[in-house]
N, C-alpha and C positions, 0 to 999 in steps of 0.2 A: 128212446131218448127223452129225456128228462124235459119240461118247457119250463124257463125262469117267468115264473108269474110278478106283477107288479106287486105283489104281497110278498113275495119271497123275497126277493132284491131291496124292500124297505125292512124287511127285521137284517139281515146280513149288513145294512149299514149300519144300524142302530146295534148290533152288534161290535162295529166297528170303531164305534166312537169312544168307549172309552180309553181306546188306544190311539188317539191321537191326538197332537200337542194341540191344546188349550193358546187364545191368541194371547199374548199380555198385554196387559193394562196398565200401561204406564200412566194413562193420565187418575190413576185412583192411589199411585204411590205417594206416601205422606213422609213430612221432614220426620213425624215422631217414629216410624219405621226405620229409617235410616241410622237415626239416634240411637235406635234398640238396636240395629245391627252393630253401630260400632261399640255399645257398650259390653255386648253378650260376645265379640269379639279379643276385648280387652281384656274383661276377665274371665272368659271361659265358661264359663254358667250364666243361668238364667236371673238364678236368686242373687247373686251381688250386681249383675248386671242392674236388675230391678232395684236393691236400694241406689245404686249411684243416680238412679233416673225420679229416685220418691216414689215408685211405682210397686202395683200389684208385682205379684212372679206374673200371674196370668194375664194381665196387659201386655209384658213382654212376652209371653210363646204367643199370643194372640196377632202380635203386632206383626214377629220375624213369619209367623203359618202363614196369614198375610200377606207380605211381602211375598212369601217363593211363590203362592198361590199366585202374585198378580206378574211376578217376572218369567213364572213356569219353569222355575227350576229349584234344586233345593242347596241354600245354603250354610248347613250346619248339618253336623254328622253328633244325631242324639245318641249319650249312653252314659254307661254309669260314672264316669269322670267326667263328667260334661261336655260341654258344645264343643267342636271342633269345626271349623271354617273346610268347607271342599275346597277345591280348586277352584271350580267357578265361582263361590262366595270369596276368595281370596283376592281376585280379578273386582266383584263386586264392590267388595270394601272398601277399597282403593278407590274407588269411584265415587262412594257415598260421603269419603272422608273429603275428597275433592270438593264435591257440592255444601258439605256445611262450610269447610271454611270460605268458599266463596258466598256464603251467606252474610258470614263474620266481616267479610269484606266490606258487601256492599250495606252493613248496618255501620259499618264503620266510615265509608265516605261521605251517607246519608249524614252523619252523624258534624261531620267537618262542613258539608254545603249547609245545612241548618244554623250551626255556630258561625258561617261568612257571609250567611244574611243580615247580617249587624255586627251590633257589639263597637268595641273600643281596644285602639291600642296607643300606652301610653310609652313616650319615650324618654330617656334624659340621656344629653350629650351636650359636649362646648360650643361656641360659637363658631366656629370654624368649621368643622366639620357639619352643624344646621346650616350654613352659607350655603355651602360649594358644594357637598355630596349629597346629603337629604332630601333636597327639590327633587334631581331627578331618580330616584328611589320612588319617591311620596308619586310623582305625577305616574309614573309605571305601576305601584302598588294602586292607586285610583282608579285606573281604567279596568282591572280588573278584578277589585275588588269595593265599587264605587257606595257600597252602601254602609261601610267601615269608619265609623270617626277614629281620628287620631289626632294626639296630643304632643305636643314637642317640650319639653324644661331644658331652656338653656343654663347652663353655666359656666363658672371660666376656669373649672378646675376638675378631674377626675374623678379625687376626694369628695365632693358632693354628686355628683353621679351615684356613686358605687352606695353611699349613703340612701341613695334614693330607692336602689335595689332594694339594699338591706329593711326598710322601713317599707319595702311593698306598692310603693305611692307609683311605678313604673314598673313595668315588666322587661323592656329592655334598657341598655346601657348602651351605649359609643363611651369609651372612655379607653386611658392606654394599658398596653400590656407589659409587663405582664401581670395579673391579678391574684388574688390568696385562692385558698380552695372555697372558699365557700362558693364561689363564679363558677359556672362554666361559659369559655369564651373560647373565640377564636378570630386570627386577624382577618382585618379588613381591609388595611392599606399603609403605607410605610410615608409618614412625612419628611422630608430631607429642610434642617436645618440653614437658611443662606444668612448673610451678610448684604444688608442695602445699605444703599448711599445715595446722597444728595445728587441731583442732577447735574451742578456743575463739577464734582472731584472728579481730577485725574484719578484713574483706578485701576492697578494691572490686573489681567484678567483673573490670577489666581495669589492673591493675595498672601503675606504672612501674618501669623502673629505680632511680629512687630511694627510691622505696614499699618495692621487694625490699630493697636495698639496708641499712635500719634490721634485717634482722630476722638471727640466728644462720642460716651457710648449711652445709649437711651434702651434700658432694659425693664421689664416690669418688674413690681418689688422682691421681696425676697421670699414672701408667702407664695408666688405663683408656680404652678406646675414646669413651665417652660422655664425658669429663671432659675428653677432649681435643676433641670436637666443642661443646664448651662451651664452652671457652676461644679458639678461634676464632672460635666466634659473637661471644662480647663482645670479642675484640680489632677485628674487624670494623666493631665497634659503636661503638669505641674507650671500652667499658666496661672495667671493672675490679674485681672480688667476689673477697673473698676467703676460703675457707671457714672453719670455725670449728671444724669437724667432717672428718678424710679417712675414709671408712670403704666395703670394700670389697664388701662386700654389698646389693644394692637392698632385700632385703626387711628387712634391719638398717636401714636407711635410712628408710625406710616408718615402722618400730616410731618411731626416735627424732624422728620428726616427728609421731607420733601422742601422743608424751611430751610434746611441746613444747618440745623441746629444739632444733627452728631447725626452718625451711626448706627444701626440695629442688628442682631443678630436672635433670629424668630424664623419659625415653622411656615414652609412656605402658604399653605392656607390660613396659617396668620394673619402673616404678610399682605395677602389677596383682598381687594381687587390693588392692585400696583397703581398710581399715580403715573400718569406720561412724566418718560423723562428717569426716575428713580433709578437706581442703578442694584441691579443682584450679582454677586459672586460667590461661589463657595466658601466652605470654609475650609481654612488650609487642612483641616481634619476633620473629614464627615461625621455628621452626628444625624440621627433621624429619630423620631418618635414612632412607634408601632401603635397604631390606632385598631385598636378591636372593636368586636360585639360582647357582651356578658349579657347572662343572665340569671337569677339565682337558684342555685344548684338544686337537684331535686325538686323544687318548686314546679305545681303540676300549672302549666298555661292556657288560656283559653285558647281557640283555633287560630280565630287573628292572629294573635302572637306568631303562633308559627307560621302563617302564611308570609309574617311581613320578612321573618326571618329567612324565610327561601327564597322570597324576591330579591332580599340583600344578596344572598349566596349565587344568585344565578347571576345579576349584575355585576357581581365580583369575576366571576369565573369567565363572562362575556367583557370584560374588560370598558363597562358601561359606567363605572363608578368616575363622569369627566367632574370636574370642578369647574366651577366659572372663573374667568380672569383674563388678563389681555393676551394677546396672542404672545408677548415674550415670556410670560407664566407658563404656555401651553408647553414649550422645550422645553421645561422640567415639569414634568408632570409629576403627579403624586404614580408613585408603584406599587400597584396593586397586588396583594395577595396570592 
């Protein structure tokens, strides 16, 4: 009978070892291995794999011998047609592609948190819409995005908004829909057209045409955006009113109907904030203005930009877009998108 001596039993391991699996080393695996896996995948070989990467050939077989060396398995079947993926490199690949684009990702949100540590977003919109929607937008865009300047350009007309695009001097618009192609936009909220009146006129609840028609009407001139969606409505209509009053302020407009001095038919965040007392009704035929976002098309935007334009979207969508006004403005509320 044979005696296993402590000499014997140490060559028969050492023997043994090179037949047995190698541990991997995952923490020695590098993004440029990876890289070489999926380019030596895409195209089959080593040599175009290597120019797609600017690389030696031999940097790439250096990289993938590498790679199976540290995962201990092999993934690519060498020969005279080139590399061909095994099955476990099949499974691998898929894996390696997984991790670059989550690379791409995270240089990419890196990339947005850097840009919303500052910066500027500027905007141009009407009066009406700065009023009553933009406070609470601006105070929610502030809290969580507090180190952001932003810029407001009022005006009282569309026409100069969409200019403002055009000319660069603003990244976004509030102005109404619908817009040329050069914009792209999309609504924000729907304003309904009323008829006020003086506090002391008898008023039935839903007036006619002819009803309006007896009383002084106080409309802004004929260059304004809402005077001219007026005046379409009633040619439509094949009505016919004619002011008594042209004045180009809504809240001047407001005051001389709170005097009794005629009339008005204006967008209810025109309108807004209402005088106690003033009187709203419809109009015997709805009309509304469609209030968008634009911006100019193609046009690449800083972060801000987008950031402020998602908080518009989520406030739209959360039904958050309130307007200021008295509590008989709140029953007609502006309709959201």
């Amino acid at each position: 009978m044979r005696v296993l001596t402590k000499a014997m039993l140490v060559n028969w391991i050492a023997l043994q070892l090179p037949f047995l699996p190698k541990p991997m080393n995952l923490e020695g695996i590098k993004l440029s291995q990876l890289r070489a896996l999926v380019a030596v995948a895409e195209y089959g070989n080593f040599s175009e794999a290597a120019l797609s990467l600017a690389l030696s050939q031999s940097a790439i077989s250096h990289a993938i011998a590498t790679l199976e060396e540290e995962l201990g398995i092999t993934l690519f079947s060498r020969g005279r047609h080139g590399a061909t993926l095994t099955p476990a490199g099949e499974r691998i690949l898929k894996l390696a592609q997984e991790m670059l684009q989550l690379l791409k990702s995270m240089g990419k949100e890196a990339n947005i948190v850097r840009g919303l540590e500052g910066g500027e977003v500027r905007l141009a919109c009407f009066r009406s819409v700065a009023t009553h929607v933009l406070p609470g937008v601006i105070a929610q865009f502030h809290q969580r995005y507090p180190a952001i300047a932003l810029t407001i350009n009022e005006f009282s007309g569309g026409a100069q908004v969409e200019q403002e695009l055009r000319e660069g001097r603003v990244g976004i618009g509030i102005t109404l829909l619908p817009l040329s192609e050069e914009f792209e936009s999309w609504e924000l909220l729907r304003d309904q057209y009323i008829v006020i009146f003086p506090p002391r006129y008898k008023v039935p609840d839903a007036p006619t045409w002819g009803q309006i028609s007896r009383y002084p009407l106080i409309l802004p001139p004929e260059d304004d955006t809402c005077r001219s969606q007026i005046q379409q409505h009633l040619g439509s209509l094949e009505q016919s009113l004619k002011p008594a009053y042209e004045v180009r302020e809504d809240s001047t407009i407001v005051s001389m109907v709170r005097q009794g001095l005629g009339i008005s038919m204006l967008p209810r965040l025109a309108a807004e904030p209402l005088p106690t007392g003033v009187q709203t009704r419809p109009l015997p035929v709805p009309l509304e203005r469609v209030i968008g976002v634009a911006t100019l098309a193609n046009a690449a935007q800083p972060p801000a930009v987008y950031a402020f334009l998602d908080t518009l979207r989520e406030m739209r969508r959360s039904g958050q877009l309130i307007t200021e006004g008295s509590d008989e403005s709140r029953k007609h509320q502006v309709t959201p998108a």
